[in-house]
C-alpha positions, 0 to 999 in steps of 0.5 A: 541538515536539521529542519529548523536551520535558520537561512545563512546569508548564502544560503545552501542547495539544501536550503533552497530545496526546502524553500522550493518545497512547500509542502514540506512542514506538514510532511515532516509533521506526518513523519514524526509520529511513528505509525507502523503498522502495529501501532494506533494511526489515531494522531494522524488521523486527529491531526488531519481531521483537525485541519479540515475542520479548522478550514470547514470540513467535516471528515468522516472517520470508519473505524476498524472494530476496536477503534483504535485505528480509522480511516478518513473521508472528505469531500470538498463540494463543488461550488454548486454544493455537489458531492458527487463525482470529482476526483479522490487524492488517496494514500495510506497512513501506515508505515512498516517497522524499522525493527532490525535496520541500521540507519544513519539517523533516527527513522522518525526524526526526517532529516534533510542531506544531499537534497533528500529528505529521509525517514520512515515512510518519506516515500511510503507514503507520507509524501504524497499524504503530506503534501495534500494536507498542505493544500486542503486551505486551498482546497477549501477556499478555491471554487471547484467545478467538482468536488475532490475527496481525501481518502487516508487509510489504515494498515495498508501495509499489512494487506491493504486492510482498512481501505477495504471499508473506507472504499466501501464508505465511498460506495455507500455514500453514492460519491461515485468519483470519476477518477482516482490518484492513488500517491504510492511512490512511482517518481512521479510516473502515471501507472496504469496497473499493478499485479494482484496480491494473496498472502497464503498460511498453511498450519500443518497439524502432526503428531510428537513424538520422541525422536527415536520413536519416528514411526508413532509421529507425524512429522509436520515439517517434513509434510510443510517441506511438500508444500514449499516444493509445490509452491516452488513448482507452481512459481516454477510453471508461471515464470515458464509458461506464463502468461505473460504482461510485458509491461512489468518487469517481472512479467510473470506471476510469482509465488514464494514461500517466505515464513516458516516455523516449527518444531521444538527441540532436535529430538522431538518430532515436530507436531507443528509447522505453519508456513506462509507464502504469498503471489503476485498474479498478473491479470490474465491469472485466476487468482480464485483458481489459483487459491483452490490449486493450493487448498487441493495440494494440502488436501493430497498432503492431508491425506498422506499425513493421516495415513499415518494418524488420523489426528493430523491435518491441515488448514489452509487461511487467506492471511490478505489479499489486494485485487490487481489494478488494471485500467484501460490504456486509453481510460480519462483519468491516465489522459488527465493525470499526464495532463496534470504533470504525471509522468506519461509511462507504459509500465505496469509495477509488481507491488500492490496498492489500494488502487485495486479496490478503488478500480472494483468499486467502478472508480477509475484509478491511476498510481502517482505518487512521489519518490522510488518504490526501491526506498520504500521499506528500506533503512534510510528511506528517503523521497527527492525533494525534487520529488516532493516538488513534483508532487506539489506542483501537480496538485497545484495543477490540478486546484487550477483544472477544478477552478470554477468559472465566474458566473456571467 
């Protein structure tokens, strides 16, 4: 149904939702502007910046190094003017691209059915970042024991890449919160870890040839199909042998191959090939050693390769990483967040987040956020207004938890 529809004298499931759903003007604001990951967040972050100012708050925005990106910080002060401490409400800005996927409606236009609201990055995340902007009014008028600071990145989706300075930001400025809600999409669940994520790119340099010359090329692909083997053996020998986490439901470390290209016609040997592989290591793996197990086979690979021609070789870049979040079962932020309405869960998720980051800096973290992972990245995207709900009712929770006791 059409967000702006006008209440009918009975008025209809859906139109109770949205009425029940406070939140959901600035989510829908946040939804319209198309912030793949390839494109500017710049008008989200102006129109968050601008609400913050309009209620007294100065954000801090770190920029990325052509400025057309930026992260946002801000501190709501307790009312003792303390900006240390306190809690930090994070979430991404990006989307992921819409190219390719068939929707029932416009990605960019959210649109209301069946009690759900659907649009590119309803529950990835612009849920959970809408529905704090809702309340930063309330953030600024309320008297807070402890100051509660508002960290919006950028390009998350492509390796959690702007959170990296926006949480060195908090780190420099000495915040030194003490804990972290992190709002990907969980329903609602208080997730306590995640795996760590390394996306791998291998450029393998051969020679051209003509094809009907095989013996003066090197054929790049060939040699790149070694090292899909390998990381297939390596995947193979996790999902085998371990070790193992229970909590998820992969409970293994996977790796897989997932981009490869080269070549430029059928009679040509390729002197190009370029593969890209990532995994996803449980805590008890070294993901350093395990980088190192795959920079020593293309060095083997390498070596073969220039058995043939000295010319060819090889190398080997980290396109991304995000560190694993793992936080103690009996850690305050968990006992808090349940506290506040979070969902008590034993479950640990595959999928990568920015909470790593927060816990390596030294800050507690948990993951709460609105709406199914299973949405996320998929056409028709969609968060339960239920959710949202949810969403809302634990941040109001929390605005209670800070409410600062009158002075005697």
């Amino acid at each position: 149904m059409p967000l702006e529809t006008t209440a009918a004298d009975t008025p209809t499931a859906d139109q109770k939702a949205l009425a029940a759903t406070p939140s959901l003007e600035w989510i829908v604001r946040l939804l319209r502007i198309d912030t793949t990951s390839r494109n500017s967040n710049l008008e989200v972050i102006d129109l968050l910046a601008d609400e913050l100012r309009a209620h007294g708050v100065e954000p801090v925005l770190v920029p990325n190094e052509d400025g057309s990106k930026a992260n946002l910080l801000a501190t709501f002060p307790a009312v003792d003017g303390t900006t240390s401490g306190g809690i930090v409400l994070s979430g991404h800005t990006d989307v992921v691209p819409v190219d390719g996927q068939d929707w029932a409606s416009a990605p960019f236009v959210p649109e209301v059915r069946d009690g759900r609201l659907y649009g590119r990055g309803t529950c990835d995340m612009k849920g959970f970042v809408g529905s704090v902007a809702a309340k930063i009014g309330q953030l600024a008028d309320t008297p807070l024991s402890e100051p509660v600071h508002l960290a919006f990145s950028y390009d998350e989706e492509v390796g959690c890449v702007g959170a990296i300075s926006l949480v060195d930001e908090i780190v420099r400025r000495g915040l030194q919160p003490r804990a972290c809600i992190v709002g990907e999409p969980t329903s609602m669940r208080v997730i306590r870890g995640h795996k760590a994520l390394t996306m791998v790119r291998v450029t393998l340099h051969g020679v051209a040839a003509h094809s009907s010359r095989t013996p003066y090329g090197v054929n790049a692909i060939e040699y790149g199909a070694h090292m899909v083997r390998f990381v297939r053996e390596v995947a193979d020998e996790f999902r085998t042998a371990g070790p193992f986490d229970e909590h998820y439901d992969v409970p293994f470390t996977t790796a897989t191959v997932n981009q490869i290209e080269g070549g430029i016609a059928v009679n040509t040997v390729p002197a190009e090939c370029t593969l890209t592989f990532e995994f996803r290591a449980v805590a008890a793996v070294d993901v350093d050693a395990t980088v190192d197990r795959f920079r020593a086979e293309a060095a083997r690979i390498e070596a073969l390769m220039r058995e043939e021609n000295p010319d060819a070789r090889i190398e080997v870049s980290i396109g991304a990483q995000a560190p694993g979040l793992e936080t103690d079962a009996d850690a305050d932020v968990i006992e808090l967040v349940t506290r506040l309405g979070g969902l008590p869960s034993t479950e640990k998720v595959a999928y990568g987040t920015e909470a790593g980051l927060f816990q390596r800096a030294g800050i507690p973290t948990v993951v709460c956020g609105p709406g199914d992972i299973a949405q996320a990245h998929a056409p028709d995207e969609f968060v339960e207004l239920d959710q949202i709900g949810r969403c809302d009712s634990l941040l109001d929770s929390l605005l209670t938890h800070l409410r600062a006791e009158p002075s005697a």
